[in-house]
Residue frames relative to the residue before (quaternion, step in Angstrom):
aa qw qx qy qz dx dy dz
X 1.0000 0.0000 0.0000 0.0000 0.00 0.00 0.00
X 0.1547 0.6887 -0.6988 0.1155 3.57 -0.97 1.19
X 0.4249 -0.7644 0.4849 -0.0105 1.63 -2.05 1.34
X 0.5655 -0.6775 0.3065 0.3566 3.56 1.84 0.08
X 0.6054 -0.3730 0.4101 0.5711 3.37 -0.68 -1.13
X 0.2204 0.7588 -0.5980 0.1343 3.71 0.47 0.89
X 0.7403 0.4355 -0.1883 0.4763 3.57 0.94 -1.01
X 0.5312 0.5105 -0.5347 0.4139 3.53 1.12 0.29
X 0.7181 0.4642 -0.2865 0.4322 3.41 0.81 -1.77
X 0.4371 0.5796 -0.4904 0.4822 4.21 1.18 -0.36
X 0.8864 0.1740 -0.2024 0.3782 3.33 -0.22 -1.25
X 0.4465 0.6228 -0.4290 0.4782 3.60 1.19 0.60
X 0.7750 0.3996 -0.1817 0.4546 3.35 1.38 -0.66
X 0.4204 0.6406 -0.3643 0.5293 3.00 1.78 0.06
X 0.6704 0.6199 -0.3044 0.2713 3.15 0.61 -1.32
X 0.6181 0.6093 -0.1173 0.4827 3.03 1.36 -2.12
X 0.6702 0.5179 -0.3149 0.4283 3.80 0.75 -0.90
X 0.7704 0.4172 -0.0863 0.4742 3.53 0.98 -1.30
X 0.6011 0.6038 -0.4287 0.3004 4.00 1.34 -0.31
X 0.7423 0.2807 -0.3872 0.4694 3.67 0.82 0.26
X 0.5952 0.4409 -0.5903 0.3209 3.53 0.17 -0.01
X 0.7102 0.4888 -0.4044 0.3054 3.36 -1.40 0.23
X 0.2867 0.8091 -0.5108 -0.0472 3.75 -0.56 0.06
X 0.8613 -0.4305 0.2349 0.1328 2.60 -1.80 1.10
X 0.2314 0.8135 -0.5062 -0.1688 3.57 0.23 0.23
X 0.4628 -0.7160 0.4826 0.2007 3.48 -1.43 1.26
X 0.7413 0.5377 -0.2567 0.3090 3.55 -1.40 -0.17
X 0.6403 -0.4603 0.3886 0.4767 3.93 -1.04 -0.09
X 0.5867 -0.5727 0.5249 0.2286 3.25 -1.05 1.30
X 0.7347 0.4679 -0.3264 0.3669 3.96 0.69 -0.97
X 0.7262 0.4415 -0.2709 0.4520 3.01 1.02 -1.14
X 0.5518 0.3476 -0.6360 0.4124 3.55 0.80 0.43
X 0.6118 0.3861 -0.6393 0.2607 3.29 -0.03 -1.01
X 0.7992 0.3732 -0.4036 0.2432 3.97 -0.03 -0.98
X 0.6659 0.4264 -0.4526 0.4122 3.53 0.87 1.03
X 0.3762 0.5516 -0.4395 0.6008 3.14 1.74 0.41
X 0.6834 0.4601 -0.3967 0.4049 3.90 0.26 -0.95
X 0.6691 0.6464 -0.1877 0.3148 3.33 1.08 -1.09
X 0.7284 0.4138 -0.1749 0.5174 2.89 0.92 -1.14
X 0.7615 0.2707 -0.3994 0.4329 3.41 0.88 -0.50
X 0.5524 0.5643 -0.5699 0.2272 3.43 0.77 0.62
X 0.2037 0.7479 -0.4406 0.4528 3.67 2.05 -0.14
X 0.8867 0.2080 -0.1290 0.3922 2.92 -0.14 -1.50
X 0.4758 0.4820 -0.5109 0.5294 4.11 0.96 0.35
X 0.6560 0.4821 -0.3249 0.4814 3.93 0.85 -0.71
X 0.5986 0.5965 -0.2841 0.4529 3.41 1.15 -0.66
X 0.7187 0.4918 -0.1686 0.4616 3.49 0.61 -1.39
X 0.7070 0.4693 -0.2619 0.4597 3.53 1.11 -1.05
X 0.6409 0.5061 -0.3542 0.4557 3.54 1.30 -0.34
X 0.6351 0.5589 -0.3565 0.3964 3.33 0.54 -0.65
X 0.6561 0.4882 -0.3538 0.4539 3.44 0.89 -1.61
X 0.6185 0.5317 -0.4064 0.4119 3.94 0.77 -1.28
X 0.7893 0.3899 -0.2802 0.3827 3.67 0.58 -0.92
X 0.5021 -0.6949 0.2952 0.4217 3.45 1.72 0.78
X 0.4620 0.6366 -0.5162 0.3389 3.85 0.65 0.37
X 0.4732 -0.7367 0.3715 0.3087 4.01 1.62 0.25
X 0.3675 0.7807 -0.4981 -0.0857 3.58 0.47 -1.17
X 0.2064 0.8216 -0.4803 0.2274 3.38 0.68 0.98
X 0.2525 -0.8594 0.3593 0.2618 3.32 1.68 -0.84
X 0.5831 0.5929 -0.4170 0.3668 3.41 1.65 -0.15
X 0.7095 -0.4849 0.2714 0.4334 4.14 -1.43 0.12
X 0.6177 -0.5603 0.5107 0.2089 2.88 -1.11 0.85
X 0.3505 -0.6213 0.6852 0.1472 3.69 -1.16 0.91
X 0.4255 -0.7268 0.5390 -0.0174 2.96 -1.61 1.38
X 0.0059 0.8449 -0.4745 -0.2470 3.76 -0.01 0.55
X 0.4473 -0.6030 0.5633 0.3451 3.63 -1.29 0.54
C-alpha cells in the first residue's frame, strides 16, 4: 500500500495553515512583564475611579427595579 506524495502535500498543508498565527514577541521577557503589570495596573486604577465616581464601569446588566 502506497501512499505517494501524500505526506509531502499533508505536511505542506499543514505548514500553510499554521504560518500566520502566532507572533513573535521581541525584546526582554522582564521588561514586558513590567509593562504588562503596569499597564494593567492603569487600568485597575482606572476602573476603581470611575466606579467610586459612580459612573460603574463594570460593564455588567443593569438591575431592574419593580
Amino acid at each position: 500500500m502506497t501512499r505517494g506524495n501524500q505526506r509531502e502535500v499533508d505536511r505542506q498543508r499543514a505548514l500553510n495553515r499554521h504560518a500566520g498565527k502566532g507572533e513573535k514577541k521581541n525584546g526582554d521577557p522582564l521588561k514586558r512583564n513590567e509593562n504588562d503589570a503596569k499597564a494593567l495596573a492603569e487600568k485597575i486604577a482606572k476602573k476603581k475611579a470611575a466606579a467610586e465616581a459612580g459612573e460603574g464601569g463594570t460593564g455588567g446588566k443593569k438591575k431592574k427595579g419593580k
